[in-house]
N, C-alpha and C positions, 0 to 999 in steps of 0.2 A: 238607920244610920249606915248601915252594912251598904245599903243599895244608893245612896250619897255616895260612899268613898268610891261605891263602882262605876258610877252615871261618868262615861266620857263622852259626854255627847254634847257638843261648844257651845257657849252662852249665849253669840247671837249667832243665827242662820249666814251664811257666806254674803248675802247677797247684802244685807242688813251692814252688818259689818265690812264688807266691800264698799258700801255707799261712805261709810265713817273715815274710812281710810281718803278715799278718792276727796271729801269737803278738805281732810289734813294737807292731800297734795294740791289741791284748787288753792287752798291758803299760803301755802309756801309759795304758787308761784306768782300770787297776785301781793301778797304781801310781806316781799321780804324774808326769802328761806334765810339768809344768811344773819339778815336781825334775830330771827327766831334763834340760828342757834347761838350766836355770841351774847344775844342780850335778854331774851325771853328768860325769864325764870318762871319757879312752881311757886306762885302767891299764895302766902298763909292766911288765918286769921288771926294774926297774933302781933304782937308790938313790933315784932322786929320789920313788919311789911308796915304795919299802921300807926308808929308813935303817933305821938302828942296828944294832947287833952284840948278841950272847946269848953265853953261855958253856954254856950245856945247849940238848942238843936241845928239850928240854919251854922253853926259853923263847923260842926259837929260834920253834918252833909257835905260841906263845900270841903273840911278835908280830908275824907273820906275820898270823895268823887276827887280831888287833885291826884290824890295817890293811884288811884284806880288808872288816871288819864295818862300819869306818867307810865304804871308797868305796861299799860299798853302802847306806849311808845308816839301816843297821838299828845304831844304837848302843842305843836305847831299847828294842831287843828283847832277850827275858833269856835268851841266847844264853851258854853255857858250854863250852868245851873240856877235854874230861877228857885225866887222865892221858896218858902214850904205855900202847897197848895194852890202854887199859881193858877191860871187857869189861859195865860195869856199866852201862845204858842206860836213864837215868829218862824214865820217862812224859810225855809232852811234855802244856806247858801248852795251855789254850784262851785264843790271844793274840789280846784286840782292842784294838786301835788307836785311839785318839780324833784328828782333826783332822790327819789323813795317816800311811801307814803305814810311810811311809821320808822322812827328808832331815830338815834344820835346822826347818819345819815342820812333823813332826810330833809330836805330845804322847807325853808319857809312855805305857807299856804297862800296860795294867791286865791285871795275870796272875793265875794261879794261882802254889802254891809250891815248884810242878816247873819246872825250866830246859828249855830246849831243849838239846840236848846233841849234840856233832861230838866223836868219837874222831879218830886218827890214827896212824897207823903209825909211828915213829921215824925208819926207812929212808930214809922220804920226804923230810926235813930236806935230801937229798941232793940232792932235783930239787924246787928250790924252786918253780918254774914249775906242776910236775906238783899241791902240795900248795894254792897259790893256786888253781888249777882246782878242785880239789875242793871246798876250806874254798865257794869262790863257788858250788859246785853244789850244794853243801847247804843253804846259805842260799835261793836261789830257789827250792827244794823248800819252804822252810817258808815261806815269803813267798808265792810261790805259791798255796800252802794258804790263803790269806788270802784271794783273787780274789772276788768277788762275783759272776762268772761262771767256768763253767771254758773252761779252754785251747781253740785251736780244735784242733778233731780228736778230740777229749775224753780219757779217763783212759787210754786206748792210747797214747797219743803223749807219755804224762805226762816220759817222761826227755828226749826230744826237745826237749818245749816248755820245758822247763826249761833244759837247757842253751841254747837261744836267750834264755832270758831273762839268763841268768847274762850272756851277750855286750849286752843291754839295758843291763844292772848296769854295764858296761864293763870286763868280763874277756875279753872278745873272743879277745887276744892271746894270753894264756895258754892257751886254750881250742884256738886253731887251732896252736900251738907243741906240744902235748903230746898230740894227738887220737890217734899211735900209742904212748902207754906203754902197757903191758902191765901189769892190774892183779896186785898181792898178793893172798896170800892174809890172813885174817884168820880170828877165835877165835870173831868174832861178828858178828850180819847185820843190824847197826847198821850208820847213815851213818860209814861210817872212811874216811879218808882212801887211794884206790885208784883211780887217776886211768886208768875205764873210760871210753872214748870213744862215745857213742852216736848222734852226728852225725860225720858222716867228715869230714877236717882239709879238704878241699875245701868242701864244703858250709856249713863254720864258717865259714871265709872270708870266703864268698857273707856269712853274715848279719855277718858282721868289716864287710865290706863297706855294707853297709843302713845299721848300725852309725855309719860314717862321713861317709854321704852325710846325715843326719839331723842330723849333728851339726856339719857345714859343716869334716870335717876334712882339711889337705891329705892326700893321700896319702904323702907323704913322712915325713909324723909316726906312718904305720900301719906303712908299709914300713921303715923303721928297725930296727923291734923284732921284726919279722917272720922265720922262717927263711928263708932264701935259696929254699926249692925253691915256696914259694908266693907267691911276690912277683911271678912273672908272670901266678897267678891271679888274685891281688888285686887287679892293676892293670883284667883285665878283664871283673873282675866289676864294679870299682866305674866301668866305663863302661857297662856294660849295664844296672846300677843307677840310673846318671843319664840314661840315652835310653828303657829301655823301663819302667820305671816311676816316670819320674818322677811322674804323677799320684797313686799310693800313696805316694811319698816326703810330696808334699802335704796329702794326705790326713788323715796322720799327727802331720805340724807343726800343723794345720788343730786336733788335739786339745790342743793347748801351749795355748789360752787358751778353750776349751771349759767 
């Protein structure tokens, strides 16, 4: 325990967490720093982000995934959840955006007359946590797709930078709460709802963390909703976060009126 309190040697290597920082500022500048900060919030799992009740699983999903599509800002995007189980996967449109591509500012989607389209497993209705993760990881995939530049690290690191975006979006919690489910199987190799972890529930954290420090949130309002076994990570990531980079924390806000 002795040699814990003394270990000051940082969570993740510079370079690692250099990479985490740099997808935060690639997000801010492809999608709306200034929505991030007046409108982004930290999504919980709890009533107050997910009222209402369903009587079917399939409504269950559809308002789960509505709520999911508003906190990230893409309501204007023509975003469709099919069936439980479908297996039928339309063609995604070529979506551009006029006048920002997420939040209360941005215009209408000029599409085509194919939806974008998220399946989901029914099971999942089970581990609601597990299916907000995914419905959010899907959405950054195709939001992403939108960048004007690609991710840092490039199209290797594409689930990666994704899932840091999805915690941008401010699904953080969900994200570091569910990093070990184990996914399904499924019928088909469409976006379905399968809550596969490609950033390890530590590593989430770390960006849970960044996450917070940007967004001026106490810690007590992360650690709340947080599982018990990362609440001592997250306390010290999110001081490593405010000592050793603050000046990236800067940096970043520096693009809020850019």
């Amino acid at each position: 325990m002795l040699l814990r309190l003394l270990d000051r040697r940082p969570l993740l290597d510079a370079a690692y967490a250099g990479w985490m920082f740099d997808v935060f500022a690639w997000a801010a500048r492809n999608f709306d720093a200034q929505m991030f900060r007046d409108e982004t919030v930290l999504v919980t799992p709890s009533n107050d982000h997910f009222p209402g009740r369903a009587d079917s699983a399939q409504d269950m999903a559809q308002l789960i995934f509505d709520r999911v599509v508003a906190y990230a800002g893409m309501q204007h995007w023509p975003l469709r959840l099919l069936p439980a189980d479908s297996c039928t996967l339309e063609t995604a449109a070529e979506v551009r955006v006029a006048g920002g591509r997420r939040g209360s500012r941005a215009a209408a989607a000029e599409t085509a007359p194919a939806s974008l389209t998220v399946g989901y497993d029914p099971q999942s209705v089970n581990n609601p946590e597990a299916m907000i993760a995914v419905f959010a990881h899907t959405l950054a995939h195709y939001l992403g797709t939108s960048a004007d530049e690609p991710p840092p690290g490039g199209v290797d690191n594409w689930p990666q930078a994704t899932e840091i975006l999805a915690v941008f979006l401010g699904f953080g919690l969900m994200f570091a709460n569910t990093a070990l489910v184990l996914p399904r199987g499924g019928c088909c190799g469409g976006p379905v709802v399968r809550r596969q972890a490609f950033v390890s529930q530590h590593d989430i954290t770390y960006a849970l963390a960044i996450f917070a420090a940007l967004k001026t949130l106490p810690g007590k309002a992360v650690l709340a909703h947080l599982k018990p076994a990362l609440r001592g990570h997250f306390r010290r990531a999110a001081r490593e976060v405010d000592t050793r980079y603050a000046q990236r924390l800067l940096d970043i806000r520096g693009l809020y009126t850019a």
